[in-house]
N, C-alpha and C positions, 0 to 999 in steps of 0.2 A: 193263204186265203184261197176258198175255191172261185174267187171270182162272181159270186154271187151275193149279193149282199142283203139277200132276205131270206125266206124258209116259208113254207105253209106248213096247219098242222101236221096231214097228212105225213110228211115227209119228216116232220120233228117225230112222229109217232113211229114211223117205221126204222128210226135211227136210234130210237130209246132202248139202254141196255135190259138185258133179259134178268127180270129181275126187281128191278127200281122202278118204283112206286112216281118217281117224279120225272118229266119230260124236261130235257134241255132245249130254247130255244136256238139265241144265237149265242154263240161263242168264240173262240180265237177262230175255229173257220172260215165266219164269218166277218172277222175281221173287228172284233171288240178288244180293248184293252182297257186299262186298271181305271177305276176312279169311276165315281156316279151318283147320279141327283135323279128323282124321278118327279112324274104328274101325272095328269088324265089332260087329252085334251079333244075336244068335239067337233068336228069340221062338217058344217050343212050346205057349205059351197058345191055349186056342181059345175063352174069350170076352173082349173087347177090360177093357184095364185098366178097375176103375170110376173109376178115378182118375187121368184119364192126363194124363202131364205136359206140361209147356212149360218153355220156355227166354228172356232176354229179345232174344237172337240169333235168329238161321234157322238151321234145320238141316235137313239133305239127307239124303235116301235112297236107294241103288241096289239093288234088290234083287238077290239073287244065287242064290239058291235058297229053292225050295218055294213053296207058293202060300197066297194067305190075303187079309185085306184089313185097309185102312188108314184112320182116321178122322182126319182133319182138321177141330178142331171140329164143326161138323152133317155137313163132307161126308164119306161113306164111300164108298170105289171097289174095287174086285178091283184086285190086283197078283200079279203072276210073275215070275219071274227077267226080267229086262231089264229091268223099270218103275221109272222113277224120280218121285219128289215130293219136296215140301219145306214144311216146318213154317216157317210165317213168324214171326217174335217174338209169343210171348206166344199162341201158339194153341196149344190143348191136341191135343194128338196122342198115336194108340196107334196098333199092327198086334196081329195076331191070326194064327195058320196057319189052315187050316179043317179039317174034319174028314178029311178023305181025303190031306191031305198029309203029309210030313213037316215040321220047324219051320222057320219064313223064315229066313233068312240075309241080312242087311242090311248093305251097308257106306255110313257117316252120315258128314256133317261137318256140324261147325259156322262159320257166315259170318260175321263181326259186321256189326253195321249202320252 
């Protein structure tokens, strides 16, 4: 794993093979393994949960609209439509919009380990 456990477009774009029509988000780089359920979900909060949850699986995010940011235990980064990250087992994760956008639009899966 590179120790990072999200991507922005930008950087999925510039790692896309020369060639291929399709962009990969996250993958074992980032630390995904087998197995998954997916959804959309909307978050119009703009201070991150006090309480945010975890799962004993990973679970992935692709953002899809609006902008705001995303805490991964201590780490917190800005995201936008295109950025993808992923909640590894048992690490507490929220998102939040920010104040000048409209609410994120996320669409999640879950990977089992």
């Amino acid at each position: 794993m590179n120790n990072k456990p999200y991507i922005t477009l930008e950087e999925a774009l510039a790692a896309r093979q020369e060639g291929k029509r399709g962009v990969k988000f996250l993958t074992e780089a980032n630390g995904c393994l087998s197995g998954c359920c997916s959804g959309v979900t909307i978050y119009s909060e703009k201070e991150f949960n006090p309480a945010p949850g975890y799962h004993d699986d990973q679970e992935g995010f692709f953002v899809l609209e609006g902008e705001g940011y995303a805490k991964l235990g201590d780490c917190e980064f800005p995201i936008k439509p295109g950025d993808s990250f992923i909640a590894l087992p048992k690490v507490r994760h929220t998102i939040r919009t920010n104040d000048e956008s409209r609410p994120v639009k996320v669409f999640w899966f879950h990977s089992a380990v």
